[in-house]
C-alpha positions in Angstrom: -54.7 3.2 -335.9 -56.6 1.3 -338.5 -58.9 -1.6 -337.3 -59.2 -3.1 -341.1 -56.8 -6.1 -342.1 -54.3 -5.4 -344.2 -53.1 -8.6 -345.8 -50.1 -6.9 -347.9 -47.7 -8.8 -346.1 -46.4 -9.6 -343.1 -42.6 -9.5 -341.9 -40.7 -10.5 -338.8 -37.5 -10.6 -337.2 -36.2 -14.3 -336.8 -32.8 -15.9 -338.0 -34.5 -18.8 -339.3 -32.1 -19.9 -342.2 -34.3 -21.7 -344.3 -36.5 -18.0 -344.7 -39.4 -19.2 -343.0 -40.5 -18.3 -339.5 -43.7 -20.6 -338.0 -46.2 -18.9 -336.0 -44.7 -20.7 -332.3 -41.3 -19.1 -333.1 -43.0 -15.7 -333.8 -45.1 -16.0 -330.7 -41.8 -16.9 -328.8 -39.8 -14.3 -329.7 -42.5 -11.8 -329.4 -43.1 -13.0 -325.7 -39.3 -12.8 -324.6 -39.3 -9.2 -326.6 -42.5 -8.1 -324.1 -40.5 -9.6 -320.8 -37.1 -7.4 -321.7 -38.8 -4.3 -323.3 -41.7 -2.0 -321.1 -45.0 -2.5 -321.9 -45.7 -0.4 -324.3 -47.0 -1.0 -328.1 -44.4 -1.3 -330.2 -44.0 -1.9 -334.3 -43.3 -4.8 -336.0 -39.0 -5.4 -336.7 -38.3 -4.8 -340.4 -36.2 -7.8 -342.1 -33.1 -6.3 -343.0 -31.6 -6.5 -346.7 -28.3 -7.4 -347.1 -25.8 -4.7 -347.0 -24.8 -2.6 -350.1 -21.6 -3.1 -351.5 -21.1 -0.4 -353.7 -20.2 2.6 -352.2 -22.3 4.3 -354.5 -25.4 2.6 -352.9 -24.2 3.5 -349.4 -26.0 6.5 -349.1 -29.5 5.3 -350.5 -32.3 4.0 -348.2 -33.1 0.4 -349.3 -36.8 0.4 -350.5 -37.1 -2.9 -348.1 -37.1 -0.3 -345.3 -40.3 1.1 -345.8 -42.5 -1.9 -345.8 -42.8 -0.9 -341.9 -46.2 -0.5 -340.6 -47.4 -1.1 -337.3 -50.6 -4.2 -336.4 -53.5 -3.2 -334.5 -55.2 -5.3 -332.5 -58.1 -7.1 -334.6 -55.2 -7.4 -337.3 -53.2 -9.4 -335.0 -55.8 -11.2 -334.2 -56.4 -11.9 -337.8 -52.6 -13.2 -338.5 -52.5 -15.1 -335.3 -55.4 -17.3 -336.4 -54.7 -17.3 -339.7 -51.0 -16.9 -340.7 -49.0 -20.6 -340.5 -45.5 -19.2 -341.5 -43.9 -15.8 -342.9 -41.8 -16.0 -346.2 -38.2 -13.5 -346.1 -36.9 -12.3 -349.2 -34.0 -10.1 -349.9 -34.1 -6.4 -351.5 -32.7 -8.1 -354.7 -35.6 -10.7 -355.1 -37.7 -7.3 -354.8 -36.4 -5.6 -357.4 -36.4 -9.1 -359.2 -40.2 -9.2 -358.4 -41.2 -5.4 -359.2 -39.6 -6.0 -362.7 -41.3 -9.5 -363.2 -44.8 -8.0 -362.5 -44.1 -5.1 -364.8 -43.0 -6.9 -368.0 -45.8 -9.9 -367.7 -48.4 -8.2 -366.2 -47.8 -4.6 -367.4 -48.6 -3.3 -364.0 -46.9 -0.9 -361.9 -47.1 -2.3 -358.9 -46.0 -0.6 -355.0 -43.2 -2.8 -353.0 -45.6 -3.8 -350.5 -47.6 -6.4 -353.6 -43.9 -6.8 -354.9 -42.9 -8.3 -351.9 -46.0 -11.2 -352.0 -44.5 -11.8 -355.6 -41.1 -12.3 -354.1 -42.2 -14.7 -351.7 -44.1 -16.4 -354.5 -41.3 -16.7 -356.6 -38.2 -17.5 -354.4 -40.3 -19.5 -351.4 -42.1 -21.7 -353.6 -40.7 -25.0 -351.5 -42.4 -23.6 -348.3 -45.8 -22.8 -350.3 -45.8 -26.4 -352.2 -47.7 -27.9 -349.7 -50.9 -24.9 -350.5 -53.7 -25.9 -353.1 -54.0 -22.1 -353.7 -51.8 -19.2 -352.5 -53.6 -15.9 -353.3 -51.8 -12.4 -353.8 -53.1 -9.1 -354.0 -51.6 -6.4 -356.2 -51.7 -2.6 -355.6 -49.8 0.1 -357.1 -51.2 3.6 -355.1 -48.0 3.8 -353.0 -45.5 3.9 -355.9 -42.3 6.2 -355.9 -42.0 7.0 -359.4 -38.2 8.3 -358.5 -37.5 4.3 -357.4 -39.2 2.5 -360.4 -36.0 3.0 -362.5 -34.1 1.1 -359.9 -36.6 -1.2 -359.2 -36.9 -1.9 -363.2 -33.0 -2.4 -363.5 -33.3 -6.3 -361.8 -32.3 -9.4 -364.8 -34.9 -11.3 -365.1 
């Protein structure tokens, strides 16, 4: 596993409604999660989109689904002394994002630096209280077969 910090994003599972999970609630849920699961290392959970309605979008994987990636230990480290809150956004404020950064920045960008967009854009009342929020952009992980789909969000 990597040692070097990764700062693409983080993601967890909560039900917070209002999108935003603290760092206490995080270390909660990840200490009843050790207590009813063996001790072994496990992934991070993956936010789930909402579900398709189209029938026609049934049988595709939601791109959402690959921003998995498993922490090591001095990256845990990192987000537990550093991260105060995680922002959630949905699949459609992803697309919305990956199509924002292409027609004002004129990058192709990869989901992972789409998703710090999305949280940008749609969790601006969490991030108000931040002097500066930085993002970093990449694009060296981009499915050329999903940019279409990406590209087809209204801006």
């Amino acid at each position: 596993m990597n040692d070097l910090f990764n700062p693409d994003y983080f993601l967890f599972k909560h039900a917070d409604p209002t999108g935003v999970t603290n760092k206490a609630k995080a270390e909660a849920e990840k200490q009843q999660q050790q207590a009813a699961a063996p001790q072994k290392e496990q992934p991070p959970a993956v936010v789930q989109p909402p579900t398709p309605s189209a029938a026609a979008e049934l049988s595709r994987t939601p791109v959402s689904e690959t921003l998995s990636t498993p922490i090591s230990g001095s990256t845990k480290a990192i987000i537990d002394q550093m991260v105060h809150g995680v922002v959630k956004v949905s699949e459609q404020q992803l697309q919305y994002a990956f199509r924002y950064v292409y027609e004002r920045c004129k990058l192709v960008v990869d989901i992972h630096a789409a998703t710090a967009v999305a949280a940008l854009l749609f969790g601006t009342k969490h991030l108000q209280d931040y002097d500066e929020v930085g993002i970093l952009l990449s694009g060296g992980n981009v499915d050329l077969s999903d940019v279409p789909r990406l590209a087809s969000a209204r801006l």
